[in-house]
Backbone as a printed PyTorch tensor [residue, N CA C, xyz], in Angstrom:
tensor([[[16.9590, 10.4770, 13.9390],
         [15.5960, 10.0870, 13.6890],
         [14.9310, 11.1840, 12.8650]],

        [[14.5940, 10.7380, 11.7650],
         [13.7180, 11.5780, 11.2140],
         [12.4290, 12.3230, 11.7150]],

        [[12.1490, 14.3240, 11.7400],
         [11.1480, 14.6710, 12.6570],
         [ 9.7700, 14.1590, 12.5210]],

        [[ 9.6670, 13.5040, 11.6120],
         [ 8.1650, 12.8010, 11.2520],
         [ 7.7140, 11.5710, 12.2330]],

        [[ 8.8810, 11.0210, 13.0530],
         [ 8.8700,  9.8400, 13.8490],
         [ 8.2230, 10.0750, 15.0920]],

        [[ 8.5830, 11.1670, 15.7500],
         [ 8.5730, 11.7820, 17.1070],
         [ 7.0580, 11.1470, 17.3530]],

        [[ 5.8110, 11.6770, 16.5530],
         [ 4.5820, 11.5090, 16.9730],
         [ 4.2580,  9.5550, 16.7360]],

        [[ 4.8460,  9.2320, 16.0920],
         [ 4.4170,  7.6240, 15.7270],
         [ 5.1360,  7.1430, 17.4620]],

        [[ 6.2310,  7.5460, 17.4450],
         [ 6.9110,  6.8840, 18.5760],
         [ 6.2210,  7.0010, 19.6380]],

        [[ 5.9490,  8.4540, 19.9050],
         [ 5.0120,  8.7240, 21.2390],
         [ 3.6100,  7.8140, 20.7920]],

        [[ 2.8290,  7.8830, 20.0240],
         [ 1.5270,  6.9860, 19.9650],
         [ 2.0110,  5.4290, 20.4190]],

        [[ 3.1200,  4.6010, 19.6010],
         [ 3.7450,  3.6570, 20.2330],
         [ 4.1010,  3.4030, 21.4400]],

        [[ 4.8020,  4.1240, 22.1380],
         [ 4.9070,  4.3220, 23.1510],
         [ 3.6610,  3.8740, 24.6360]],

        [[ 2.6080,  5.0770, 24.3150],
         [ 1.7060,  5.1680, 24.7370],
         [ 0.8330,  4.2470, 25.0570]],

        [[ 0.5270,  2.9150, 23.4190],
         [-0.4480,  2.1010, 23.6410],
         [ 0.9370,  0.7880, 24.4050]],

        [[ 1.8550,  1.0790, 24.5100],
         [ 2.6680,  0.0290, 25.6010],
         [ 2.6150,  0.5370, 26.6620]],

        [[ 1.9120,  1.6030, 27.1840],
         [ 1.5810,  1.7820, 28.5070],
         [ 2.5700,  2.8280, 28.9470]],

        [[ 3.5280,  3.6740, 28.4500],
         [ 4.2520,  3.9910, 29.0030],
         [ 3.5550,  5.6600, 29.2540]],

        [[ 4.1460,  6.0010, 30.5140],
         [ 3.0440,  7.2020, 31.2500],
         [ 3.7980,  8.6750, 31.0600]],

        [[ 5.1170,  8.1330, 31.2180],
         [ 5.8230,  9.8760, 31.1770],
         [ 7.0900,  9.8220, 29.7180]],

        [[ 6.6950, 10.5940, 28.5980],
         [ 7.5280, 10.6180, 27.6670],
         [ 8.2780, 11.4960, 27.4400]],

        [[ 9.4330, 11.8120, 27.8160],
         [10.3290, 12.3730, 27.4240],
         [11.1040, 12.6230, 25.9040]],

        [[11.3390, 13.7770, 25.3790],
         [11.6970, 14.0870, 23.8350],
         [12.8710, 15.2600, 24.0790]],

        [[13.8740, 14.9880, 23.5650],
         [15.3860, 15.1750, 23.5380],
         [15.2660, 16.6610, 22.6460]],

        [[15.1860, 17.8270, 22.9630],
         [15.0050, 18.9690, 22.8450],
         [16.4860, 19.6880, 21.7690]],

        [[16.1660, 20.7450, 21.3450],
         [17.6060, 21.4750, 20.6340],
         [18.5950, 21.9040, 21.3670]],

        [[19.1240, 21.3840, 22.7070],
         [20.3870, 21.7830, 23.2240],
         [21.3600, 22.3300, 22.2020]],

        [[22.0780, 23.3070, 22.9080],
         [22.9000, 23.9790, 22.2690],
         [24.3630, 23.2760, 22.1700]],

        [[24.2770, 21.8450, 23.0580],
         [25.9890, 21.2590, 23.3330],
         [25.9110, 19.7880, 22.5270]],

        [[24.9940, 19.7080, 21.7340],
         [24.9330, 18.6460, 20.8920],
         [24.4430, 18.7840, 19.3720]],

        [[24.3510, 18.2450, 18.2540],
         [24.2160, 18.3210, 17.1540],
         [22.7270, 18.2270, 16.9630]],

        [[21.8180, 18.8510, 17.0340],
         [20.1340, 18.7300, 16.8040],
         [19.9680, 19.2520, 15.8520]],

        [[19.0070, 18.6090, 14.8700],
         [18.5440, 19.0250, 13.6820],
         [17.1520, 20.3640, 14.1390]],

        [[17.5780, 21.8220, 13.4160],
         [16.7100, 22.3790, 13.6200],
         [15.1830, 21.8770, 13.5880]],

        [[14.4080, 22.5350, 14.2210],
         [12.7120, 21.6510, 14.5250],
         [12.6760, 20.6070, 15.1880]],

        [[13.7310, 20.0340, 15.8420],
         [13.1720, 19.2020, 16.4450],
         [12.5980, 19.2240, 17.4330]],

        [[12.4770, 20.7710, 18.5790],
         [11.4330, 20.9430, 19.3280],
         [10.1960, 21.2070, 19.3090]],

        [[ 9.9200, 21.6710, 17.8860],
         [ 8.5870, 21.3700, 17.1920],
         [ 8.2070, 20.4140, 17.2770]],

        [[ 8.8240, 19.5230, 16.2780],
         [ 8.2620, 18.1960, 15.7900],
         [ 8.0610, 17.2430, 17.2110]],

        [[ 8.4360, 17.5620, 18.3610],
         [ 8.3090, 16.4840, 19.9620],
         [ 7.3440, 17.3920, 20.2910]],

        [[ 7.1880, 18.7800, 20.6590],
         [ 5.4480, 19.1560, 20.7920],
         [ 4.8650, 18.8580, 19.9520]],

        [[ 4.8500, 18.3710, 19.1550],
         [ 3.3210, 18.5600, 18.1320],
         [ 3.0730, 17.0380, 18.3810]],

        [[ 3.9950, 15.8870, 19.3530],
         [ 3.3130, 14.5220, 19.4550],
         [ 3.3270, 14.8350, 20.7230]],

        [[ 2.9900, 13.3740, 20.7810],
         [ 2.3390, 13.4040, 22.2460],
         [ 3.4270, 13.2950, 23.5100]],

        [[ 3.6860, 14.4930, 23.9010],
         [ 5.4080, 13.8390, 24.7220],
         [ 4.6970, 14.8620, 26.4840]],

        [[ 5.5240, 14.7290, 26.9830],
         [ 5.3640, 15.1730, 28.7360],
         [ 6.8520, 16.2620, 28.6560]],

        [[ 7.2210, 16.1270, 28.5230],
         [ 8.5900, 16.6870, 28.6240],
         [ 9.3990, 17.1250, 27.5250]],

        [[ 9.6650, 18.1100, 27.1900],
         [10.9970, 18.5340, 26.5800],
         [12.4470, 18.7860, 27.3410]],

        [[12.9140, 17.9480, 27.4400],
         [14.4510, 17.5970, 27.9870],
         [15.6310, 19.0290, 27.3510]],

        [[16.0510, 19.5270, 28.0900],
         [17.0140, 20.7500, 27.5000],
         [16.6010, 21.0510, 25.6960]],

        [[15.3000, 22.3180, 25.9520],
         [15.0730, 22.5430, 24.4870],
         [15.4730, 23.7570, 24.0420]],

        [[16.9660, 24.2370, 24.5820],
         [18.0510, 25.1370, 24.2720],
         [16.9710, 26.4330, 24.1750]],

        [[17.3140, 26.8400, 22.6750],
         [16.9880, 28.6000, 22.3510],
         [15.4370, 28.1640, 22.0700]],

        [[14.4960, 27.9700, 22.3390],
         [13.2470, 27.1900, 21.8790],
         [12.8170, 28.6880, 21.3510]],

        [[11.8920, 28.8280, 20.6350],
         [10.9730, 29.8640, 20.6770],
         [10.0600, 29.8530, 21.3280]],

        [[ 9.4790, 31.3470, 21.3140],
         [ 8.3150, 31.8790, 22.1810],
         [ 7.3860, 31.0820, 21.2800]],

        [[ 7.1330, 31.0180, 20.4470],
         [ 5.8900, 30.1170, 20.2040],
         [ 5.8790, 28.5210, 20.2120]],

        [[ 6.9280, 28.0600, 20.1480],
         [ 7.1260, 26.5560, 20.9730],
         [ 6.9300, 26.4250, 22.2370]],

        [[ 7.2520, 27.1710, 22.8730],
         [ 7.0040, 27.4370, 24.4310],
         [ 5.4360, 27.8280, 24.2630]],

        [[ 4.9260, 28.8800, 23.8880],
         [ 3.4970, 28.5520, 23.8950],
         [ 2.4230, 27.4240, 23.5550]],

        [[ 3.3100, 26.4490, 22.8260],
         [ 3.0270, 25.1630, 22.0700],
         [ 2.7590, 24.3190, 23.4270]],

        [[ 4.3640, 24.8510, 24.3480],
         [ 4.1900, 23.5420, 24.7870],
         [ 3.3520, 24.0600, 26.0940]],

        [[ 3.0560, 25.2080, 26.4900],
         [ 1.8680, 25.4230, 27.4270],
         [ 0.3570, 24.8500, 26.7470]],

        [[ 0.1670, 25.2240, 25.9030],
         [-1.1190, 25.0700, 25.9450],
         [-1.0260, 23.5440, 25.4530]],

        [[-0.0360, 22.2680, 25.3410],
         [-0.4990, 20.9420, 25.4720],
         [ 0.2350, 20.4980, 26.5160]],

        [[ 0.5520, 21.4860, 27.7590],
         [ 1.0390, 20.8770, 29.2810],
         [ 2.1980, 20.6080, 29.0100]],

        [[ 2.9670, 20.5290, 28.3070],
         [ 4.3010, 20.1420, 28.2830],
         [ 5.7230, 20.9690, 29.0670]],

        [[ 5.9120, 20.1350, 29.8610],
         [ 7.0760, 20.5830, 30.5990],
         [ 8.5070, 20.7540, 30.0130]],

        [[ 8.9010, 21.7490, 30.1770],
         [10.5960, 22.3430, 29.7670],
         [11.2220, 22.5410, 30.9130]],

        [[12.6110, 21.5570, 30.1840],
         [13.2760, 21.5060, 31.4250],
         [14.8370, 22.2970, 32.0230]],

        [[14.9480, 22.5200, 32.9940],
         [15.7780, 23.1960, 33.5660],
         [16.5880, 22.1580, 33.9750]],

        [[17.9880, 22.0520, 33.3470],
         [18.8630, 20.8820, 33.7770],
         [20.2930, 21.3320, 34.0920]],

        [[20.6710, 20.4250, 35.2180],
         [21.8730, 20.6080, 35.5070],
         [22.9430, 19.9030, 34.9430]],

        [[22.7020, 19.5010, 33.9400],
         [23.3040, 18.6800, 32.6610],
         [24.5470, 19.6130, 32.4250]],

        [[25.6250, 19.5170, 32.1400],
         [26.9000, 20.3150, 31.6190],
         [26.9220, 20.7000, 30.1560]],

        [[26.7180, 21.6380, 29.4900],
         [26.8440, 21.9560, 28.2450],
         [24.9210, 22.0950, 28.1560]],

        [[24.5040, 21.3390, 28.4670],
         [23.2110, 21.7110, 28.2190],
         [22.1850, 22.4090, 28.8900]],

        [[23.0080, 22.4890, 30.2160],
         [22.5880, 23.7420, 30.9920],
         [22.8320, 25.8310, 30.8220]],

        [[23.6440, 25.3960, 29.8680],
         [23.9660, 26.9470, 29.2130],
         [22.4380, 27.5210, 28.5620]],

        [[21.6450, 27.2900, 28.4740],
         [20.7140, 27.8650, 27.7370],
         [19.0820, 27.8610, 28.9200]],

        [[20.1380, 27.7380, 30.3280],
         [18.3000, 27.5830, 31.4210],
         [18.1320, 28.8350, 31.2830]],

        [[18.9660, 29.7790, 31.6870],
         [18.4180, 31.3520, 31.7800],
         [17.2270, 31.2520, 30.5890]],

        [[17.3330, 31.3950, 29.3350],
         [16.9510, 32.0120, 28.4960],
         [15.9390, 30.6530, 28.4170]],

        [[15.8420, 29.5650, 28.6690],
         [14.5500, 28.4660, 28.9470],
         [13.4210, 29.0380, 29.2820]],

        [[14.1280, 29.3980, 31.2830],
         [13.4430, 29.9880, 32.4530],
         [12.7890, 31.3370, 31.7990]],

        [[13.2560, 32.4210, 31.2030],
         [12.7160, 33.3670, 30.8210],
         [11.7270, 33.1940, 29.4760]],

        [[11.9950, 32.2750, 28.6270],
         [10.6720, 32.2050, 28.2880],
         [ 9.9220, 31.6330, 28.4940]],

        [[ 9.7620, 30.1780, 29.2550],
         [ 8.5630, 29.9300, 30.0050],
         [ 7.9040, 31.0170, 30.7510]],

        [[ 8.4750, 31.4530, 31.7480],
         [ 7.6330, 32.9860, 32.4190],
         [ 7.2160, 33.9220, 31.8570]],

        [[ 7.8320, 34.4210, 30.3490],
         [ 6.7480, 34.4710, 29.5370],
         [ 5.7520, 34.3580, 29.1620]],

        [[ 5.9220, 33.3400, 28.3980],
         [ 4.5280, 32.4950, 27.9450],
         [ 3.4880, 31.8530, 28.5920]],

        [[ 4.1560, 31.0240, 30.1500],
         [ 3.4670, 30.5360, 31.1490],
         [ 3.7410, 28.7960, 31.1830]],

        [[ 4.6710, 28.7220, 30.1560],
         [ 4.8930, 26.9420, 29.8290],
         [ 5.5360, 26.6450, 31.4240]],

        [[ 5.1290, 25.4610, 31.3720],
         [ 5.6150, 24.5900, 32.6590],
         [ 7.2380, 24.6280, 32.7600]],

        [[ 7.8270, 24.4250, 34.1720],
         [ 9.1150, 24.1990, 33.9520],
         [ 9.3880, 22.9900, 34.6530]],

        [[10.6670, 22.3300, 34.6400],
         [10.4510, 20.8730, 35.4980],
         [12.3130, 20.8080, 35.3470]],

        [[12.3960, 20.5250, 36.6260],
         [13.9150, 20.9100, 37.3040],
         [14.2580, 19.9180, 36.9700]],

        [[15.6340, 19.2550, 36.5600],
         [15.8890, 17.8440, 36.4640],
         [17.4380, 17.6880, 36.0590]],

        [[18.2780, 16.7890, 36.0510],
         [19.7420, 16.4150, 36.3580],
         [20.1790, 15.9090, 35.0750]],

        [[19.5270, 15.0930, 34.2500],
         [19.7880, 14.4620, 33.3020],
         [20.9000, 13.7810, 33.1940]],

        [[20.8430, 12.9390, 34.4210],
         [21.6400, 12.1930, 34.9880],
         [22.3800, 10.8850, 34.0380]],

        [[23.2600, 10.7560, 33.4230],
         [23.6610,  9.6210, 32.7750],
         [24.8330,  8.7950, 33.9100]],

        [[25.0070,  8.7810, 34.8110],
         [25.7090,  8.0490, 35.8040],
         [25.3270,  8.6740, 36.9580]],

        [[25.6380,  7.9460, 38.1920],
         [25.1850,  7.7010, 39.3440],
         [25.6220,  9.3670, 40.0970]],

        [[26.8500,  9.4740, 39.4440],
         [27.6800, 10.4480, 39.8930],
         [26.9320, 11.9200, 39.3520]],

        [[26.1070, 11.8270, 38.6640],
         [25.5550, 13.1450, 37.8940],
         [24.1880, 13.1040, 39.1490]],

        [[23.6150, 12.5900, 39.6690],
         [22.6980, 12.4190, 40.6090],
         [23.1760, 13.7070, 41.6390]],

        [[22.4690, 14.6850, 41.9430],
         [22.1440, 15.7620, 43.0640],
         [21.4400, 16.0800, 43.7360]],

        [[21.3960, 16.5350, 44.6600],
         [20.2590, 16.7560, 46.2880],
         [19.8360, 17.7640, 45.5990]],

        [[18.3530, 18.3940, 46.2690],
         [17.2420, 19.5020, 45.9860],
         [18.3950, 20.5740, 45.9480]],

        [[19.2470, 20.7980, 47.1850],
         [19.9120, 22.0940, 47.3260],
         [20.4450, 22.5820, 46.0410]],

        [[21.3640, 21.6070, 45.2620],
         [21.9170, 21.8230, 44.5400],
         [21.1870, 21.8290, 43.1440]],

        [[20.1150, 21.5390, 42.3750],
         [19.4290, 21.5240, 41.4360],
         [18.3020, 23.3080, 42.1330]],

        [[17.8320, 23.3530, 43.4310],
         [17.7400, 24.9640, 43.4950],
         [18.6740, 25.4630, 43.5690]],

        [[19.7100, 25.3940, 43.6110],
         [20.8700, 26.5120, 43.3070],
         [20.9850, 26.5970, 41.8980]],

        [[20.7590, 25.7570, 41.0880],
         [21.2800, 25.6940, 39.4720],
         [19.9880, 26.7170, 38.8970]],

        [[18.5490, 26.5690, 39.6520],
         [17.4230, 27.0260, 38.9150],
         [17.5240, 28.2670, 39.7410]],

        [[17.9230, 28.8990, 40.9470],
         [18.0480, 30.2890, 41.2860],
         [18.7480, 30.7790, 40.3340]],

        [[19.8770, 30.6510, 39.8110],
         [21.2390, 30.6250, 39.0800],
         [20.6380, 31.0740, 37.4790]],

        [[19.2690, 30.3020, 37.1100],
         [18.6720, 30.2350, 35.9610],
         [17.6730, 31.2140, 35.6550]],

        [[17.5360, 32.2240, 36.9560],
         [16.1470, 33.3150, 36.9030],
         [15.1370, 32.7650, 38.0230]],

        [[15.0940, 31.6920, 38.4380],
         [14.2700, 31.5650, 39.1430],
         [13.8870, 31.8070, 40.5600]],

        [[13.4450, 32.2250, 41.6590],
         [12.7780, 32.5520, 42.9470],
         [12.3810, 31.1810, 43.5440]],

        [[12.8650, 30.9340, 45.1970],
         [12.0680, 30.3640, 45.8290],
         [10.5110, 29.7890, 45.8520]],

        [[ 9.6420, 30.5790, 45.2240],
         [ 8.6090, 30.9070, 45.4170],
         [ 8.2820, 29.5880, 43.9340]],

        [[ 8.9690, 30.1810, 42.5950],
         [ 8.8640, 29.6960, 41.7000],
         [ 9.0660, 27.6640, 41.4830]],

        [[10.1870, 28.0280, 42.1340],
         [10.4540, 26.6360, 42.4290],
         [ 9.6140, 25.6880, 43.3770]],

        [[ 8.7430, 26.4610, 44.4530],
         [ 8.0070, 25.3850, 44.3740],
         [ 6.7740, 25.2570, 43.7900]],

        [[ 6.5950, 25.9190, 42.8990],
         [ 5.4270, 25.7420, 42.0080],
         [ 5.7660, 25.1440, 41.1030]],

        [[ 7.2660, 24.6130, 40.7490],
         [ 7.6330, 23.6380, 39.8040],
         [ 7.1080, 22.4740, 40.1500]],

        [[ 8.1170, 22.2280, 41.6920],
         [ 8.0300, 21.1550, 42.2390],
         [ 6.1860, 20.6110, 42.5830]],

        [[ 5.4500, 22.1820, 43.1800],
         [ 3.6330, 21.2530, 43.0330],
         [ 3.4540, 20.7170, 41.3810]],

        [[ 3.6320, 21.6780, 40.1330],
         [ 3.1600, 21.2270, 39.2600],
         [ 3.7250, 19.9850, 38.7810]],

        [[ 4.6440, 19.0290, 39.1370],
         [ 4.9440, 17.9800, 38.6820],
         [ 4.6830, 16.8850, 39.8650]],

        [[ 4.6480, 17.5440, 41.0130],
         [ 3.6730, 16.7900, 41.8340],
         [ 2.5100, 16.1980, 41.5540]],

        [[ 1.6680, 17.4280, 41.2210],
         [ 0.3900, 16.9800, 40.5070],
         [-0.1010, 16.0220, 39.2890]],

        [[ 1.0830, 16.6400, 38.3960],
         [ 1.2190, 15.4490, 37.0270],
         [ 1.6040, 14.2420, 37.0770]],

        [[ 2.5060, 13.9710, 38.3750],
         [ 2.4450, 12.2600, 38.7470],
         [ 1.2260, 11.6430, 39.2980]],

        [[ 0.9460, 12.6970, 39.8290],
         [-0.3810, 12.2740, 40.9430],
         [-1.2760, 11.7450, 39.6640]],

        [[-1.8400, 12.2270, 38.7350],
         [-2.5400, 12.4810, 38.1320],
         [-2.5900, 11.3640, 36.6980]]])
């Protein structure tokens, strides 16, 4: 998809009602065209799904428009949480734990998705301030 789409899609998206948008980030275990974690912050998205080596100023991008980066227990695309986790705590961008589950079998209990995000830099403490802040954003 061309990066010019990202924001038409999310506006599309949006006026069909749809509430939580997810945008397919620069993982390091798949072929992504550089910018494309730009070009999904700068529309209107909820989530950046494994956005690999992101920069510190994408990550500041995606704090200051709420956008969550995610910490996944995805295979190949979980190589890059450390360095996710450390720059969100940086910058202060949201983080949001998640499986990126493509079969039933990729599905995991809390234990094991906090073991992947201890594993990633993260603290007890941290994790559940993941878990309130996406609490809140459903709520909401």
């Amino acid at each position: 998809m061309p990066l010019g789409q990202f924001d038409l899609l999310a506006r599309y998206a949006r006026k069909q009602g749809i509430r939580v948008i997810v945008a397919h980030g620069e993982t390091p275990a798949e072929p992504v065209i550089k910018g494309t974690n730009r070009a999904a912050l700068e529309a209107d998205i909820d989530i950046l799904a494994h956005p690999g080596l992101i920069t510190e100023e994408d990550a500041r991008l995606a704090k200051k428009k709420g956008v969550f980066l995610e910490v996944t227990a995805r295979r190949g695309h979980c190589e890059a949480d450390p360095y996710v986790v450390k720059c969100a705590l940086k910058t202060g961008a949201k983080l949001i734990l998640n499986t990126d589950s493509h079969m039933p079998e990729d599905i995991i209990d809390y234990n094991e998705i906090a073991k992947i995000a201890r594993k990633s830099g993260l603290n007890s403490g941290q994790i559940k301030k993941i878990y309130q802040d996406v609490y809140q954003f459903l709520k909401d």
